[in-house]
N, CA, C and O atoms as a DFTB+ gen file, in Angstrom:
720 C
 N C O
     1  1     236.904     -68.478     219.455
     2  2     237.327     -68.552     220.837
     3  2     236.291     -69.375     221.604
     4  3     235.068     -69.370     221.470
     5  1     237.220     -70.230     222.614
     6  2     235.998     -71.319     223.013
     7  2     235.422     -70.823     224.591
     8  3     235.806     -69.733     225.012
     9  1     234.571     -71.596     225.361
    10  2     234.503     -70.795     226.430
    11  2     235.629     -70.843     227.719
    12  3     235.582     -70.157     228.740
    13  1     236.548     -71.761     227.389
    14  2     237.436     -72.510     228.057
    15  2     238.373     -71.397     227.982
    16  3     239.118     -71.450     228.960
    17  1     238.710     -70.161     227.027
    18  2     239.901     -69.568     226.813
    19  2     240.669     -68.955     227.845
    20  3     241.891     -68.847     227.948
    21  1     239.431     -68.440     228.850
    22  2     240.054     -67.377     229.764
    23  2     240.611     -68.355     231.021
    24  3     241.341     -67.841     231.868
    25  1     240.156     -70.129     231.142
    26  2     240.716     -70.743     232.107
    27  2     242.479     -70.470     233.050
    28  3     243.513     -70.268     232.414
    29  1     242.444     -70.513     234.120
    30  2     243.450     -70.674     234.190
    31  2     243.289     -71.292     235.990
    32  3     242.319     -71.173     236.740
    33  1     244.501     -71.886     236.225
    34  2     244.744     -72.884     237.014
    35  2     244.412     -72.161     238.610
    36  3     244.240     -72.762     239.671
    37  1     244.400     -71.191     238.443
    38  2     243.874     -70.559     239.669
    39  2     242.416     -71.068     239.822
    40  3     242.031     -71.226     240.981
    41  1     241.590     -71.335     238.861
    42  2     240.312     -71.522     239.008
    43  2     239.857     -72.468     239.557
    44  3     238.872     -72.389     240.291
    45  1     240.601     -73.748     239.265
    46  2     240.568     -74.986     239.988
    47  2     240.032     -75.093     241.562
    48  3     239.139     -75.794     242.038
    49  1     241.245     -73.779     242.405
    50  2     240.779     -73.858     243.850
    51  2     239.581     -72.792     243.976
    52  3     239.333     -72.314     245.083
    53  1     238.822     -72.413     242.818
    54  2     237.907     -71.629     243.683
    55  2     237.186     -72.686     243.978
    56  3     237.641     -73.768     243.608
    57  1     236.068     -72.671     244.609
    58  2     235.158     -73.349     245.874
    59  2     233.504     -72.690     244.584
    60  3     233.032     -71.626     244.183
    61  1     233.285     -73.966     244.463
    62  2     231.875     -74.462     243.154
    63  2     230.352     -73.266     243.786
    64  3     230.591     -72.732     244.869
    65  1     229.568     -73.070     243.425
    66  2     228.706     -72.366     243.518
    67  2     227.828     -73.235     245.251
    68  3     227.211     -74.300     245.246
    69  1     227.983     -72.686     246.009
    70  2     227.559     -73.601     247.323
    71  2     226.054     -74.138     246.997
    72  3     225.647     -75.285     247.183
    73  1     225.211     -72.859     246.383
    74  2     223.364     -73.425     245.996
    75  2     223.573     -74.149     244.744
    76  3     224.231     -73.676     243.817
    77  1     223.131     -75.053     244.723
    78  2     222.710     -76.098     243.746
    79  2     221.073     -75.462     243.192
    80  3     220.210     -74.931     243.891
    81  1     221.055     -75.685     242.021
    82  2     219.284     -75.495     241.418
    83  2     218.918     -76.471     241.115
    84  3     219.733     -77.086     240.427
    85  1     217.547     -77.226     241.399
    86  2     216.565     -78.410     241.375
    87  2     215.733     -77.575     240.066
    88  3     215.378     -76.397     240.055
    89  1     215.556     -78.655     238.948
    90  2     214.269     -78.810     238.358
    91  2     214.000     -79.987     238.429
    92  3     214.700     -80.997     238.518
    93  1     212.667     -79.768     238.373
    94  2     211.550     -81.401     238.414
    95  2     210.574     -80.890     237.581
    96  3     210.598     -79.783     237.042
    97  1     209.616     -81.829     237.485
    98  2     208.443     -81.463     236.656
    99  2     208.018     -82.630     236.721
   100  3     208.845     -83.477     237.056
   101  1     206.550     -83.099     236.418
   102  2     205.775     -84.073     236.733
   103  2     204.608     -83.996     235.639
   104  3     204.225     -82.854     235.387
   105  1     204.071     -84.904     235.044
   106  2     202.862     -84.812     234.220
   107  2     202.202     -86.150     234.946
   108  3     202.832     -87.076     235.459
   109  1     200.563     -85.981     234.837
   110  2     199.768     -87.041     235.387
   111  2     199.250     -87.306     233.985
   112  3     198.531     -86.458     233.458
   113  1     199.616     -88.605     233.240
   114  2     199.179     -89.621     232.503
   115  2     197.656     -89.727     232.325
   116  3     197.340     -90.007     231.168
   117  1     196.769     -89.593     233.070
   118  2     195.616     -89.693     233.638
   119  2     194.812     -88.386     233.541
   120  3     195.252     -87.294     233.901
   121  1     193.509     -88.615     232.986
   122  2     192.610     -87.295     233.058
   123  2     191.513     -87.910     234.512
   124  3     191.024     -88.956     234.940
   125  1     191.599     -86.058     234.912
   126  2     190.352     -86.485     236.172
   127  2     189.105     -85.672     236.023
   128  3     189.061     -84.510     235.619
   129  1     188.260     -86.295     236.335
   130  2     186.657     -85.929     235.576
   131  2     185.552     -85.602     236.569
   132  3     185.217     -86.496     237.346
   133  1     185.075     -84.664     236.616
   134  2     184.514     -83.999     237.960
   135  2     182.829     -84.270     236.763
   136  3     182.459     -83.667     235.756
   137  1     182.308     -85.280     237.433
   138  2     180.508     -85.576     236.871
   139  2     179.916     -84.238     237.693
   140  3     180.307     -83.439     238.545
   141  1     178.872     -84.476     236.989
   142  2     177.927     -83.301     237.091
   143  2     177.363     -83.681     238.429
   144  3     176.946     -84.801     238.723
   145  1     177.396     -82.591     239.235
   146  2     176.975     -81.745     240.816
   147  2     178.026     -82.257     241.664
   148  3     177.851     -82.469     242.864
   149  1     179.399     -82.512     240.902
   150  2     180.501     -82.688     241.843
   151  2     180.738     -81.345     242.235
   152  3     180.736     -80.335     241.533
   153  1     181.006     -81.509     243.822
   154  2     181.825     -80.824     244.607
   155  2     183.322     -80.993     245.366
   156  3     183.925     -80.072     245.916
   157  1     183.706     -82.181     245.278
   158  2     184.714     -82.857     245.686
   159  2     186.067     -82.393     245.088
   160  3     186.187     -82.058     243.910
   161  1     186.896     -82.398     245.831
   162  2     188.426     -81.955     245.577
   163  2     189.035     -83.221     245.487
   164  3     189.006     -84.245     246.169
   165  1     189.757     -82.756     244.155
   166  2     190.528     -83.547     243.326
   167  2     192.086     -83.345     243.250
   168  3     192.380     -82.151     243.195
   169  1     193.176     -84.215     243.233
   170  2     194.431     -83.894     243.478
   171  2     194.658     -84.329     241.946
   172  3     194.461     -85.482     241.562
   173  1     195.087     -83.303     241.127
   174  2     195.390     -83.442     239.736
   175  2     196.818     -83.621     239.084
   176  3     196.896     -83.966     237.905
   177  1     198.266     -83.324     240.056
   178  2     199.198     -83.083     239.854
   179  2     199.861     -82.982     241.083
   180  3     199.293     -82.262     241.905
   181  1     201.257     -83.685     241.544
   182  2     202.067     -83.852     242.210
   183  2     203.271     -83.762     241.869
   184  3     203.363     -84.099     240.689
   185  1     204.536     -83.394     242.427
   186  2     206.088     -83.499     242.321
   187  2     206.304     -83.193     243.830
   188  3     205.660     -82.497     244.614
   189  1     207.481     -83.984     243.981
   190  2     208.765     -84.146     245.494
   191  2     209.580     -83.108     244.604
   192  3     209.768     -82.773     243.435
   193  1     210.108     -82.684     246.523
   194  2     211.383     -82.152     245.747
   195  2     211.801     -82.367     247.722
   196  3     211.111     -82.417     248.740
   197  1     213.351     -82.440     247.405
   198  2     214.141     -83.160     248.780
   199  2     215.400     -81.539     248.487
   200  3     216.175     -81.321     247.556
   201  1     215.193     -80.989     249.319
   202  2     215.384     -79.426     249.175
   203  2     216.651     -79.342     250.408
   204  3     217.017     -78.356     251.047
   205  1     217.093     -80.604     250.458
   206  2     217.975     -80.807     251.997
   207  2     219.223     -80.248     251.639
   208  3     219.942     -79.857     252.559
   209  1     219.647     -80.130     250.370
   210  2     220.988     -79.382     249.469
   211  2     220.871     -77.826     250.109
   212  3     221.757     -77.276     250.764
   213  1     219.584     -77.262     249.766
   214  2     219.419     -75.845     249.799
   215  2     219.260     -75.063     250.753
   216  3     218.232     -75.270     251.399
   217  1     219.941     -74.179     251.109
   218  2     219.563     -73.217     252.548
   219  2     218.665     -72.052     251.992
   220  3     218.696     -71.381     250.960
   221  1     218.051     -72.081     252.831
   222  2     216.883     -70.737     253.011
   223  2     216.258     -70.978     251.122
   224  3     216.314     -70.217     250.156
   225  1     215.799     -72.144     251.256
   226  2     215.055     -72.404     249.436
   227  2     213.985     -71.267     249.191
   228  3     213.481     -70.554     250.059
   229  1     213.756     -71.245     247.922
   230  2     212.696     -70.459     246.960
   231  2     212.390     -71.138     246.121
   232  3     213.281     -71.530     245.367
   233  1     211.103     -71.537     245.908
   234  2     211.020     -72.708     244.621
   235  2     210.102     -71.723     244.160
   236  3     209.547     -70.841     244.815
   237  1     209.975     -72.102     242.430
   238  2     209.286     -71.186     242.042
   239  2     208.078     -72.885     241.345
   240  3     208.599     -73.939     240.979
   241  1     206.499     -72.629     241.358
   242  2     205.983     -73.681     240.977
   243  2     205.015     -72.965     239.556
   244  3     204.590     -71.837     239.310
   245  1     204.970     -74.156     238.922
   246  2     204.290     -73.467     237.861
   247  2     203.201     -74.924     237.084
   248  3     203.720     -76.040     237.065
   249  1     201.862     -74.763     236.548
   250  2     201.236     -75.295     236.571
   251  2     200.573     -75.408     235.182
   252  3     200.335     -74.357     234.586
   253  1     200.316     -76.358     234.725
   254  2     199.655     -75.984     233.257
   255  2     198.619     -77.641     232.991
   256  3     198.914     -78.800     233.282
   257  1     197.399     -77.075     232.344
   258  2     196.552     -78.102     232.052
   259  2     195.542     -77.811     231.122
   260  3     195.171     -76.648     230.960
   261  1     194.950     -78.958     230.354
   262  2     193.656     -79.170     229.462
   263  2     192.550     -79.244     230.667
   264  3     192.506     -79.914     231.699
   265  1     191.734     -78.332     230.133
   266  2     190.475     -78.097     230.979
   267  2     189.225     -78.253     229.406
   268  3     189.170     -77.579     228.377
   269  1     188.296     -79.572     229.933
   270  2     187.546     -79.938     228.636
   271  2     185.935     -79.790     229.274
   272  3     185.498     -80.481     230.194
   273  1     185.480     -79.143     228.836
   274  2     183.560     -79.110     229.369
   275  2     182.759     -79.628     228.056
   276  3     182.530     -78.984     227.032
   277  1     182.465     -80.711     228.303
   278  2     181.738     -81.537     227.314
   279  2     180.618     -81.133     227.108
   280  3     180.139     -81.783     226.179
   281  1     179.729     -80.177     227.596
   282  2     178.473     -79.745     227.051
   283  2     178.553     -77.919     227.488
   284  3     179.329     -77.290     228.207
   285  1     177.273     -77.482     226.607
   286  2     177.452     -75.996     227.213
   287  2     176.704     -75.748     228.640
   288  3     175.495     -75.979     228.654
   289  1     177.285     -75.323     229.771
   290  2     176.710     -75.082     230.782
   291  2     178.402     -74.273     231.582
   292  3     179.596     -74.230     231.283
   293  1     177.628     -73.834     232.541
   294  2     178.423     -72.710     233.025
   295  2     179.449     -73.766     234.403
   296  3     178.919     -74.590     235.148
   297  1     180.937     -73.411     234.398
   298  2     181.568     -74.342     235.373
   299  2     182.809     -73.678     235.576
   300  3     183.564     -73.272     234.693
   301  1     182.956     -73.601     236.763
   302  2     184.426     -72.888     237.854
   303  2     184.634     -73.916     238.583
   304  3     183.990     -74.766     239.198
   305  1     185.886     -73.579     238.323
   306  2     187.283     -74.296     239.270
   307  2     187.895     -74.005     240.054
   308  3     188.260     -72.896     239.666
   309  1     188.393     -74.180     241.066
   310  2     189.352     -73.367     241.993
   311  2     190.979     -74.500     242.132
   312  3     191.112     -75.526     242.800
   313  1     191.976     -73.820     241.251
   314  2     193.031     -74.605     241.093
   315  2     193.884     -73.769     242.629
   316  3     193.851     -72.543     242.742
   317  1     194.761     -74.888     243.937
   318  2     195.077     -74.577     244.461
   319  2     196.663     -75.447     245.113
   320  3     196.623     -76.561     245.636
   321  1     197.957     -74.631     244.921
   322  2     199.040     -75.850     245.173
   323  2     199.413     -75.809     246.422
   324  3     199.782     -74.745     246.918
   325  1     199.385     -76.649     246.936
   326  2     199.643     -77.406     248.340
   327  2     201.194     -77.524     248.255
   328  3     201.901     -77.526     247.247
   329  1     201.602     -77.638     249.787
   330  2     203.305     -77.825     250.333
   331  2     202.762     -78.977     251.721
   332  3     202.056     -78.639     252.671
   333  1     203.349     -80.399     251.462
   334  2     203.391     -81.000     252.776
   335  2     204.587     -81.665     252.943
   336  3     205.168     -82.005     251.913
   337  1     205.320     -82.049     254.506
   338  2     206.459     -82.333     254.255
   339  2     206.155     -84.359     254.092
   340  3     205.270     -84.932     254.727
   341  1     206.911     -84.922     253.329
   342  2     207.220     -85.935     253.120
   343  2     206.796     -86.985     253.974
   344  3     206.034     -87.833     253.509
   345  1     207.114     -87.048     254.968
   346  2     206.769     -87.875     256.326
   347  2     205.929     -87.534     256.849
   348  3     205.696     -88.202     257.856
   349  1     204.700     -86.058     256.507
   350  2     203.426     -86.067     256.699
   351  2     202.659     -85.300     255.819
   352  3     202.407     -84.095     255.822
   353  1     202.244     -86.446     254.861
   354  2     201.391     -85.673     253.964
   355  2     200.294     -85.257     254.144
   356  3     199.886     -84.491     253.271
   357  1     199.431     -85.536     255.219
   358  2     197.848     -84.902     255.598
   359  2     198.596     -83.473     256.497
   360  3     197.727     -82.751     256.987
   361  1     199.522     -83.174     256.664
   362  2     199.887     -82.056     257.304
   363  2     200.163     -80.836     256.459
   364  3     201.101     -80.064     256.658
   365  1     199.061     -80.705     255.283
   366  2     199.408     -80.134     254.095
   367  2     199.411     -77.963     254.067
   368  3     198.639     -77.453     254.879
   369  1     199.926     -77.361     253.513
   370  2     199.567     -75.728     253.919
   371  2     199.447     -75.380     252.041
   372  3     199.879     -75.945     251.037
   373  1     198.709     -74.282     252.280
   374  2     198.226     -74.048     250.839
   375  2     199.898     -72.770     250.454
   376  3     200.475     -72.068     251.284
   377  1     200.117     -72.869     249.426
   378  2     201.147     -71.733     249.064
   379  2     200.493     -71.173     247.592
   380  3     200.150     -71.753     246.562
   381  1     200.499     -69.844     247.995
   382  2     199.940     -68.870     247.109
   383  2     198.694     -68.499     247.008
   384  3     197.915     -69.017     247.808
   385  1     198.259     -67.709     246.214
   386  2     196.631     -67.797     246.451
   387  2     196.105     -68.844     244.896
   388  3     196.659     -69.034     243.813
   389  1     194.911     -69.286     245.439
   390  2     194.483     -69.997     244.402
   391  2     194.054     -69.032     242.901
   392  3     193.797     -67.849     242.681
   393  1     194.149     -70.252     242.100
   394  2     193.387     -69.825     240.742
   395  2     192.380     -70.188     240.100
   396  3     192.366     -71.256     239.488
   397  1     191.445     -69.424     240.128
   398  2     189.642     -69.815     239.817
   399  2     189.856     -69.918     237.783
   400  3     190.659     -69.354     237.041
   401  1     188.855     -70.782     237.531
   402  2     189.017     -70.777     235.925
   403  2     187.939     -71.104     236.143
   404  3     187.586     -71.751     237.129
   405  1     186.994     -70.568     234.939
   406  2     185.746     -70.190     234.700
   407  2     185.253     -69.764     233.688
   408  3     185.505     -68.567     233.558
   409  1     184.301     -70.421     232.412
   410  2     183.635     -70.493     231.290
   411  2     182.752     -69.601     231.221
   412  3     181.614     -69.912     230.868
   413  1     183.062     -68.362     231.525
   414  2     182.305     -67.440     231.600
   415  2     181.166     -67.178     230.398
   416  3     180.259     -66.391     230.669
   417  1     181.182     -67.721     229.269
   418  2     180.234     -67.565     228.506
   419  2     179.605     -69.163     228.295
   420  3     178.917     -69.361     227.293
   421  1     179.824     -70.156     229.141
   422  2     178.987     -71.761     229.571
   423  2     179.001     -72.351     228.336
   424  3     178.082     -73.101     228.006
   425  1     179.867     -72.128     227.652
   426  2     180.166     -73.129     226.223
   427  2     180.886     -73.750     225.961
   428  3     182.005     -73.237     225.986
   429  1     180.832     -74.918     225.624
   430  2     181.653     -75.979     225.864
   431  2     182.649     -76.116     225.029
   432  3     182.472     -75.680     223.891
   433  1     184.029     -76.793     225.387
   434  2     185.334     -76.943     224.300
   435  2     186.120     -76.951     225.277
   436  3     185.783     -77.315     226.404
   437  1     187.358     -76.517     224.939
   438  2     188.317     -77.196     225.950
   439  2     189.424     -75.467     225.839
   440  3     189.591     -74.648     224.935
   441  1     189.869     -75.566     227.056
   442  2     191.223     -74.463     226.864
   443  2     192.340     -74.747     228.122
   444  3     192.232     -75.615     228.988
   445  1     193.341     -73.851     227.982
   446  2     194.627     -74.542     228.756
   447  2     194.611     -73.595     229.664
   448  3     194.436     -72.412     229.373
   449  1     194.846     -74.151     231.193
   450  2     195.218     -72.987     232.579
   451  2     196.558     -73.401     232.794
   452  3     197.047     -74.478     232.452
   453  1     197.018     -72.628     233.284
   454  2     197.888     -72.154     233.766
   455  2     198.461     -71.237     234.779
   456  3     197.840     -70.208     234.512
   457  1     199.357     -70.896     235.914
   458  2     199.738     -70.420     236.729
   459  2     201.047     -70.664     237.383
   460  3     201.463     -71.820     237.445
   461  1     201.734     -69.682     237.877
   462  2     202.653     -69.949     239.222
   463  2     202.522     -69.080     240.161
   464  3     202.114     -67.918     240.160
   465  1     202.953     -69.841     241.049
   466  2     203.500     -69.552     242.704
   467  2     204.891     -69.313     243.108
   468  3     205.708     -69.342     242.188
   469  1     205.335     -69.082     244.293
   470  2     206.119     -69.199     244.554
   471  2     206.173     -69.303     245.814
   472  3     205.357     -68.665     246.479
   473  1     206.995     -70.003     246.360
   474  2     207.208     -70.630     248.074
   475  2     208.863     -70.481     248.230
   476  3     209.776     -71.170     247.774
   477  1     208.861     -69.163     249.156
   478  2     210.366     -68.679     249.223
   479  2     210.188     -68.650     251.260
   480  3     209.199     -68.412     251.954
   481  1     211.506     -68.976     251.615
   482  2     211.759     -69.495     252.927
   483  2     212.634     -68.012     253.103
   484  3     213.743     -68.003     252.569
   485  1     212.178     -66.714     253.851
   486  2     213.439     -65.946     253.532
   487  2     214.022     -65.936     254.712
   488  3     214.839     -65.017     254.657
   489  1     214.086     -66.633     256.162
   490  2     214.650     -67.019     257.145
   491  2     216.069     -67.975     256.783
   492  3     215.818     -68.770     255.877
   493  1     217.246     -68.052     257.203
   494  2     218.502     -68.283     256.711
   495  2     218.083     -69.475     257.969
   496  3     217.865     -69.186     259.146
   497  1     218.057     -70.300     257.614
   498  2     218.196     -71.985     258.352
   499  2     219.324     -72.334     258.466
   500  3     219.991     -72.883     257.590
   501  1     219.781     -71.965     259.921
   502  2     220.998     -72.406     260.225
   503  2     221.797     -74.131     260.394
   504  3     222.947     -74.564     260.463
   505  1     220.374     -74.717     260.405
   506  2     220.219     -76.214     260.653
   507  2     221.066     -76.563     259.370
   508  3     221.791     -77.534     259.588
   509  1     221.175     -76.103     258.215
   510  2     221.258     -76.168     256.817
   511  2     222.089     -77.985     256.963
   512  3     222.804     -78.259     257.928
   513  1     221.837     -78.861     255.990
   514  2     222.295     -80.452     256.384
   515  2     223.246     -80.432     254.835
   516  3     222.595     -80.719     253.830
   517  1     224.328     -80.193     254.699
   518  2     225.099     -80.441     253.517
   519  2     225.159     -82.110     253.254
   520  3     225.455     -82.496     252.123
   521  1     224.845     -83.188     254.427
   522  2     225.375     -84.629     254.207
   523  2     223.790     -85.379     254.183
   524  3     223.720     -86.590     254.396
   525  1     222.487     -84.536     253.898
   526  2     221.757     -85.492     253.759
   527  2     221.643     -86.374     252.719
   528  3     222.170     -85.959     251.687
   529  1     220.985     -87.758     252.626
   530  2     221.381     -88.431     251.871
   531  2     219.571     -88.170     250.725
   532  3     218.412     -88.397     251.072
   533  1     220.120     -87.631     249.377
   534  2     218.844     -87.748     248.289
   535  2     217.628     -88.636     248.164
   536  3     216.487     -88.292     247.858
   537  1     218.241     -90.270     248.563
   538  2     217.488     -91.310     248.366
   539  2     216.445     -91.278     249.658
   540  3     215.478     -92.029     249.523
   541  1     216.516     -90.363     251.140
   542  2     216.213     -90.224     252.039
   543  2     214.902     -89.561     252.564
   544  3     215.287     -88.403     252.398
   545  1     214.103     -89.470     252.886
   546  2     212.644     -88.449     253.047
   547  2     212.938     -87.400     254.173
   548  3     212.031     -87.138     254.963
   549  1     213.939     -86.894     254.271
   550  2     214.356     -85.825     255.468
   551  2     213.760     -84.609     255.400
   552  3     213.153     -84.080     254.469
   553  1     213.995     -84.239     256.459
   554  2     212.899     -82.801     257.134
   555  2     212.747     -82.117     255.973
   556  3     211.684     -81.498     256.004
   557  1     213.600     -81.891     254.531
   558  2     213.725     -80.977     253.767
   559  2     212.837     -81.300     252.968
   560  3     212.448     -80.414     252.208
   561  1     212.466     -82.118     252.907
   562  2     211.852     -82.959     251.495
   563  2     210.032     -82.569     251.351
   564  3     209.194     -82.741     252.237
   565  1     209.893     -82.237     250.521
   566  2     208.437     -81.861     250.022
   567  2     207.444     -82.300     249.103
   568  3     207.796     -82.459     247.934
   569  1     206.369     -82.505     249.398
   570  2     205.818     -82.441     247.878
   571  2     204.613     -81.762     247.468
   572  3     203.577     -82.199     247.969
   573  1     204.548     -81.128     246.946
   574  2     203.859     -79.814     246.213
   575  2     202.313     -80.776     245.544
   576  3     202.473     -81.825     244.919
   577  1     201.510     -80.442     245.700
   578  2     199.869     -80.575     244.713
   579  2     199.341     -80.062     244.337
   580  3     199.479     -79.010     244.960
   581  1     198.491     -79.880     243.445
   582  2     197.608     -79.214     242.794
   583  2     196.178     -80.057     242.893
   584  3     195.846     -81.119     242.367
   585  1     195.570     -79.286     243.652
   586  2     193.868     -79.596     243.664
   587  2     193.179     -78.640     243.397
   588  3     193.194     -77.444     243.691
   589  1     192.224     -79.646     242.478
   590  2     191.256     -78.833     241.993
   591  2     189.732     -78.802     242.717
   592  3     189.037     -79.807     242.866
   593  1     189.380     -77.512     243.114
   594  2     187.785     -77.751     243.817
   595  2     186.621     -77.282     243.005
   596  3     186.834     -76.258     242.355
   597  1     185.457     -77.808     242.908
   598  2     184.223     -77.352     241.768
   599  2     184.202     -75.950     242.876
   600  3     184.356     -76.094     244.088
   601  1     183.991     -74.642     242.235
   602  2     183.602     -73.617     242.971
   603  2     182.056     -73.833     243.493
   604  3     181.558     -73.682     244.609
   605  1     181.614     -74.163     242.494
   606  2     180.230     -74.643     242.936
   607  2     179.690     -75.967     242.401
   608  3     180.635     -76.678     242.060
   609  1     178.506     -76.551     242.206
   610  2     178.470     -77.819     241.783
   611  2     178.334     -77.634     240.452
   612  3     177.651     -76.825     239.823
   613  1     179.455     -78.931     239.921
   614  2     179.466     -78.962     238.059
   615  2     178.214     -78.778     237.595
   616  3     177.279     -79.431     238.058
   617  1     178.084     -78.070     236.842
   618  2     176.591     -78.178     235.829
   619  2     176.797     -79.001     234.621
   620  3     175.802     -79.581     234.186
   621  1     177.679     -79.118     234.141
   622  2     178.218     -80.446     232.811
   623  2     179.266     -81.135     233.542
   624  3     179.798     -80.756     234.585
   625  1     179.534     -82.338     232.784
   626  2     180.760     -82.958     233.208
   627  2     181.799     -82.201     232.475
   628  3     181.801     -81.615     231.393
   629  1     182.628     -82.384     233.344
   630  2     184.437     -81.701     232.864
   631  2     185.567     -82.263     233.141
   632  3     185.626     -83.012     234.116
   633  1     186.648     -82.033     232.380
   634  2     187.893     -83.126     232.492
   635  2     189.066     -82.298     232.315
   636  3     189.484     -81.651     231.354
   637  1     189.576     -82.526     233.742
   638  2     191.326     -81.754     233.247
   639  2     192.079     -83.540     232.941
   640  3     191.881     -84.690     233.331
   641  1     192.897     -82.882     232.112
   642  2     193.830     -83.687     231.493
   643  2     195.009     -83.223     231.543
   644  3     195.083     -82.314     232.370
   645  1     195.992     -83.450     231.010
   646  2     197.368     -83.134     231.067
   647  2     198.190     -82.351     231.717
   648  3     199.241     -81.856     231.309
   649  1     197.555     -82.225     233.001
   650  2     197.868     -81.515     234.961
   651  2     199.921     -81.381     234.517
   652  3     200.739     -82.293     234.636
   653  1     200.094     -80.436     234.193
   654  2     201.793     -80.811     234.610
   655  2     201.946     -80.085     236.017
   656  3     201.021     -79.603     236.672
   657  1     203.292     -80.101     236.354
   658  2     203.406     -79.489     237.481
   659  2     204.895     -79.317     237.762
   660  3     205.479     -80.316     238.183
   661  1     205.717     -77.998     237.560
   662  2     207.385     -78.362     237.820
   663  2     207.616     -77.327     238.315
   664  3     206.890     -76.359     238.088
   665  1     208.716     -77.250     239.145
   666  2     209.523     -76.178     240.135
   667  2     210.751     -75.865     238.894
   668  3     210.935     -76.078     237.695
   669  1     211.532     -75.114     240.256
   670  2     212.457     -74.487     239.787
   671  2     213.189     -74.615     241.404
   672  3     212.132     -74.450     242.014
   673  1     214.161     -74.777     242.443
   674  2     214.350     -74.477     243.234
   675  2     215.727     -74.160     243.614
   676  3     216.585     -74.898     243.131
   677  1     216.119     -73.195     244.395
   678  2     217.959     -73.221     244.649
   679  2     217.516     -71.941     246.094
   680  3     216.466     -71.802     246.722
   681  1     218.395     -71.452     246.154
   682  2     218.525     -70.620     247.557
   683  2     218.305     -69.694     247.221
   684  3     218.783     -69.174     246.213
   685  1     217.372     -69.128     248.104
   686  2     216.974     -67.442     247.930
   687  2     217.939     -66.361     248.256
   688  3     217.722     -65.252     247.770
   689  1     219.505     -66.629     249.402
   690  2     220.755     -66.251     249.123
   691  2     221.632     -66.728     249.467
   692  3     221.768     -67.627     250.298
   693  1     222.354     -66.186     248.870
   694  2     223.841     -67.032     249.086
   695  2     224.155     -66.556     250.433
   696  3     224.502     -67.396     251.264
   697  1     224.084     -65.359     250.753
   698  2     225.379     -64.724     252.161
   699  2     224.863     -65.804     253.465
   700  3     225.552     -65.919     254.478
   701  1     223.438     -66.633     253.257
   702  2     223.815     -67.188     254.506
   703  2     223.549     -69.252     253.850
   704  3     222.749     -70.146     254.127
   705  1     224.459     -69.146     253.151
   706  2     224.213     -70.191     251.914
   707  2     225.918     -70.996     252.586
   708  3     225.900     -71.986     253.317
   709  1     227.097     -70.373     252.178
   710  2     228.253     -71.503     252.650
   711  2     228.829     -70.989     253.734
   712  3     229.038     -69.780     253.836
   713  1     229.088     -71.700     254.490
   714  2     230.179     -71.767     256.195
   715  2     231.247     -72.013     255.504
   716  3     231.253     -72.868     254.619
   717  1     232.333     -71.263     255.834
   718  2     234.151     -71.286     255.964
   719  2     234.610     -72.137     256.506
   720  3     235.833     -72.206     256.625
């Protein structure tokens, strides 16, 4: 039996799921390398997401990377993902709390971090724009970062590498999701 069996022509006029779900995901090509007695914040990972489909969104973000300490000495990170809207990216707000990673025994080699967040809107946005256009940077549109800050100054050099970075996004509910 296929999944098609129970079809029937009534189904045609029901009316399609009104929330749409966004995945994205992003990898940075590029390793970034914090020299020794860096303190400087580093943007390791980026993705857009144009969220103008979705009323009252919930994105869920999730983060994963090679973290490499080339010698033994002791070194913390403070991994933290950013939300700014499109048309102003220095207008940036932190979402979630950050995640510290830390070599607690100062020996060098490499291991993988990881984390998610989540950035849920639970106010029903009546503005909701069903005709914005995708190719467009409208009020809805976002893009999420991941920076990394030395908690304190590097004592070895260190290198994240392979920063991914991908959502998940659709409406946190439906009841104030489609107009009649």
């Amino acid at each position: 039996m296929n999944s098609m069996s129970n079809y029937s022509n009534n189904d045609k006029n029901k009316k399609p799921d009104c929330c749409p779900t966004i995945v994205k995901c992003n990898t940075n090509p590029t390793s970034t390398s914090f020299p020794i007695g860096s303190t400087i914040p580093e943007t390791v990972a980026t993705v857009d997401l144009n969220a103008c489909h979705l009323k009252n969104p919930c994105t869920k973000i999730d983060f994963a990377a090679n973290i490499s300490v080339l010698l033994d000495g002791l070194v913390s990170l403070r991994f933290q993902v950013f939300k700014a809207p499109c048309s102003n990216l220095s207008n940036r707000v932190a979402v979630g709390n950050p995640f510290t990673y830390t070599n607690t025994l100062g020996v060098a080699g490499s291991t993988i971090v990881n984390f998610s967040v989540c950035d849920c809107n639970n106010n029903c946005n009546n503005n909701y724009n069903c005709n914005c256009d995708y190719n467009s940077c409208c009020k809805d549109c976002y893009v999420y970062t991941v920076v990394v800050t030395p908690v304190i100054a590097v004592a070895v050099a260190t290198t994240v590498s392979n920063a991914t970075i991908g959502l998940v996004s659709t409406c946190s509910t439906n009841n104030c999701c489609c107009q009649a």
